[in-house]
VOGU-3710 file (C-alpha; in Angstrom, 3 decimals, decimal comma):
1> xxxxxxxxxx> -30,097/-29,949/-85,794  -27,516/-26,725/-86,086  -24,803/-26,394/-83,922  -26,840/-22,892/-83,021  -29,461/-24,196/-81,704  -27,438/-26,723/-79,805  -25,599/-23,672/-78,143  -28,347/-22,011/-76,897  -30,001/-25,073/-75,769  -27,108/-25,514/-73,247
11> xxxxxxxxxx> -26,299/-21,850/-72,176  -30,540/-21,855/-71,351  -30,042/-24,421/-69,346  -26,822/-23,312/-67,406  -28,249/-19,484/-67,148  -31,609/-20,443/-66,414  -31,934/-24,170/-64,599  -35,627/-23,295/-63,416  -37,165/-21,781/-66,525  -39,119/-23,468/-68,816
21> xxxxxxxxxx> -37,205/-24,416/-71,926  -38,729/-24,904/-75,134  -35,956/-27,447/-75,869  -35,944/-31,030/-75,339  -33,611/-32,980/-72,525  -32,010/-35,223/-75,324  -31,525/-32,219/-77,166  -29,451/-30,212/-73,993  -27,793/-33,612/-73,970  -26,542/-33,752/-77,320
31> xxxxxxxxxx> -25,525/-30,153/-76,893  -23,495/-31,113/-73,875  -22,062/-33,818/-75,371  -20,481/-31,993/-78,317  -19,088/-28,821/-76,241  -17,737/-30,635/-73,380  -15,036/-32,017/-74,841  -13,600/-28,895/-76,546  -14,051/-27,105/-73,408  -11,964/-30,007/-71,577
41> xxxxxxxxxx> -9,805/-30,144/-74,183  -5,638/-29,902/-72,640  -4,982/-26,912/-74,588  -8,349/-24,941/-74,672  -7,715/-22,682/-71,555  -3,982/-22,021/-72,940  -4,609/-21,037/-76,742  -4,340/-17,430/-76,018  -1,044/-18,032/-74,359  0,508/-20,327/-76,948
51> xxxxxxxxxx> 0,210/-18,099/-79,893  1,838/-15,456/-78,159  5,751/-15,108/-79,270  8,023/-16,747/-75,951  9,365/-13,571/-74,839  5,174/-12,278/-74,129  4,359/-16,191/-72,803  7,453/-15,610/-69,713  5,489/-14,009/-66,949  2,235/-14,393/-68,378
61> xxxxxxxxxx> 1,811/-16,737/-65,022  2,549/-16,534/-61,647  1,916/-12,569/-60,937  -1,603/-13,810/-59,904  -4,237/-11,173/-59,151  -2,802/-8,183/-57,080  -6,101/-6,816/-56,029  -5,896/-7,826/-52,465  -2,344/-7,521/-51,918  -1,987/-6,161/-47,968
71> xxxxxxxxxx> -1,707/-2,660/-47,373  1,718/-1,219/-46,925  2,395/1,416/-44,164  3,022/5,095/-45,241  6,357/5,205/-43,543  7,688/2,571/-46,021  7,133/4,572/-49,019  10,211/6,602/-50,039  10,128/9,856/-52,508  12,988/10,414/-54,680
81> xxxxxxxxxx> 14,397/13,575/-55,958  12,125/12,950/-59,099  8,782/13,339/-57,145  8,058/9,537/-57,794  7,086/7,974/-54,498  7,538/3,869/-54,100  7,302/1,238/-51,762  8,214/-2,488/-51,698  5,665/-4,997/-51,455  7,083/-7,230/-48,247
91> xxxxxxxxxx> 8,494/-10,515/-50,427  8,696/-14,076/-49,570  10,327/-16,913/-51,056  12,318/-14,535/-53,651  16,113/-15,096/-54,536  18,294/-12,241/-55,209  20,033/-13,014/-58,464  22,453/-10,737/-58,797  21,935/-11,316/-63,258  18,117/-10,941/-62,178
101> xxxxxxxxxx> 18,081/-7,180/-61,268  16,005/-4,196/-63,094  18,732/-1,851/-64,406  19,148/0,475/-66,676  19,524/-1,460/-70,104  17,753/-4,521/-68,575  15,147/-6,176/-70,483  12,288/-6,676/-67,975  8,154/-8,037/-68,340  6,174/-6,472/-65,729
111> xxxxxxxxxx> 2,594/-7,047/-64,759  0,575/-3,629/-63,745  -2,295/-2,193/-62,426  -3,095/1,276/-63,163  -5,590/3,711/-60,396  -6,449/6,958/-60,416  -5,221/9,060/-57,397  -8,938/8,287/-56,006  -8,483/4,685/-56,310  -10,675/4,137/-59,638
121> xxxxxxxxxx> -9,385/1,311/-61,431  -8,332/2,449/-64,835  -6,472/-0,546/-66,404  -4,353/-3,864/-65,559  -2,140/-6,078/-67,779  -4,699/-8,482/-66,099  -7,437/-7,239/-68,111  -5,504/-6,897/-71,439  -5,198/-10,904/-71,453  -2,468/-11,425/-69,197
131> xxxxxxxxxx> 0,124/-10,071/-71,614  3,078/-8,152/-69,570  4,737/-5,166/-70,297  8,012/-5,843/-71,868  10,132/-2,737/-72,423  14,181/-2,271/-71,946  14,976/0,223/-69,133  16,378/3,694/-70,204  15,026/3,477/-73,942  11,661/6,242/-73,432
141> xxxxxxxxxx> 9,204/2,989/-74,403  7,962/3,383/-70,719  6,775/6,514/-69,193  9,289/8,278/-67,209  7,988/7,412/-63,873  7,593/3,932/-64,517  11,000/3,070/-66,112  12,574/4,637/-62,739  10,245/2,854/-61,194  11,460/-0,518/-61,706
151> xxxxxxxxxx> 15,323/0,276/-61,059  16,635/-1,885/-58,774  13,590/-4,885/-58,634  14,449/-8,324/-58,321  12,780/-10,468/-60,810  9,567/-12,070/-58,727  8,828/-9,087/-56,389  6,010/-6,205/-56,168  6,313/-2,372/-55,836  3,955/0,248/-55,481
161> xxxxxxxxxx> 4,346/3,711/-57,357  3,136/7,240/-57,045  3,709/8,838/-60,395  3,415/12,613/-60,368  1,623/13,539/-63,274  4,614/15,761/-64,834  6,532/11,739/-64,937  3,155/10,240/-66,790  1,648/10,309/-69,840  2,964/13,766/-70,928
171> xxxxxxxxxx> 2,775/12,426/-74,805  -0,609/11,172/-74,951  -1,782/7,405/-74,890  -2,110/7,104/-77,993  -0,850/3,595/-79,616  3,468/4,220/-80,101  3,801/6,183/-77,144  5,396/5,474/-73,905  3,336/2,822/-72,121  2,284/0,728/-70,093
181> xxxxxxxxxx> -0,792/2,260/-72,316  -4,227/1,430/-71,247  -6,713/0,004/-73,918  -10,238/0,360/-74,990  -12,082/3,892/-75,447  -12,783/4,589/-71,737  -9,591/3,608/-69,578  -7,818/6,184/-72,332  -10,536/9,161/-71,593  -9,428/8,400/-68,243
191> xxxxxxxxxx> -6,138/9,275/-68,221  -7,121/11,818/-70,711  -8,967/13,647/-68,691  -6,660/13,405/-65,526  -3,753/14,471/-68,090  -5,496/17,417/-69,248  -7,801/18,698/-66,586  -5,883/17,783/-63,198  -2,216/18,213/-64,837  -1,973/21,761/-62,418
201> xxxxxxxxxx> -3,421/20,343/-59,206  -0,795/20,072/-56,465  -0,041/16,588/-55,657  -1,710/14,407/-58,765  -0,937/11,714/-59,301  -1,501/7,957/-60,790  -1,142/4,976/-58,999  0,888/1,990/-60,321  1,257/-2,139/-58,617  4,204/-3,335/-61,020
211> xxxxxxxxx> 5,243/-7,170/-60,714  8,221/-7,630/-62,669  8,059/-11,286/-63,844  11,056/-11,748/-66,064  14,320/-9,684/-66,329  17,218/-10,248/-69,258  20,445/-8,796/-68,585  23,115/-8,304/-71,231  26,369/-10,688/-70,066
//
């Protein structure tokens, strides 16, 4: 008996538990029996991770899913000279390192989410397999409003930004240009199309949640 048919013998019977099968119990059985343990396996869930080099592994982990991270009161946001509006996320548990501060020349991994000014989600390092952002502050490999953005975070806390569109993706999204660059065919019409078409309405803008997870600073 193929492995193929073994497959689909036991994603039937997970899918559909209550519809008739025209496969046998000892054959679901053997097909169990030869997937579970590669799917238990120690290192299955991590393979992704583990071939990555060690600088893209640190803060991989940890940032956790920001999609429910509590509301934080317009009076805490400030907007600097720039037009880029921020806010702290309120931190717990976080030690201020004085070697472990975003500056400019600092080599930092950040995890991000990426709305539109409507809320649509657009993109998230999340999505893109966990893999953060690494750029060094002050060299143009992140977009303007996101490599001011980060200035002065401690490594292990959360900030909000409000990017004016004229501090975005004024070179494109194409792959080379200043990221964090969202993947796939339809998160990059999307900022495409807010780039191009909303680039003269007052007030634009795109909405960033940043976790920086890891920041190197020269000695």
């Amino acid at each position: 008996m193929t492995y193929r048919v073994l497959i689909v013998a036991l994603f039937s019977l997970l899918l559909f538990p209550s519809a008739p099968l025209h496969v046998s119990t000892t054959t679901r059985r053997k097909a169990l029996a030869l997937l579970t343990p590669a799917l238990l396996a120690p290192g299955f869930a991590a393979a992704a991770t583990k071939t990555l080099p060690e600088e893209f592994r640190q803060g991989t982990l940890g940032a956790g899913s920001r999609e429910d991270s509590e509301p934080i009161p317009y009076d805490k946001y400030k907007k600097l000279p720039s037009g880029l509006t921020l806010a702290d996320q309120p931190q717990t548990r976080v030690i201020r390192d004085a070697t472990k501060i975003v500056k400019k020349g600092s080599r930092v991994n950040v995890q991000w989410i990426l709305r539109k000014a409507n809320g649509y989600f657009v993109d998230s390092s999340d999505v893109q397999g966990g893999v953060p952002f690494i750029f060094t502050v002050g060299d143009n490999t992140a977009i303007a409003g996101f490599d001011e953005g980060v200035m002065g975070m401690v490594q292990g806390t959360t900030r909000r930004l409000v990017v004016p569109l004229n501090l975005a993706y004024t070179d494109g999204v194409s792959d080379g240009k200043p990221g964090p660059l969202p993947k796939g065919f339809g998160p990059k019409q999307q900022i495409k199309r807010v780039m191009e078409v909303r680039k003269d309405v007052p007030g634009e803008y795109l909405f960033f949640e940043v976790a920086v997870t890891r920041v190197q600073n020269k000695e």
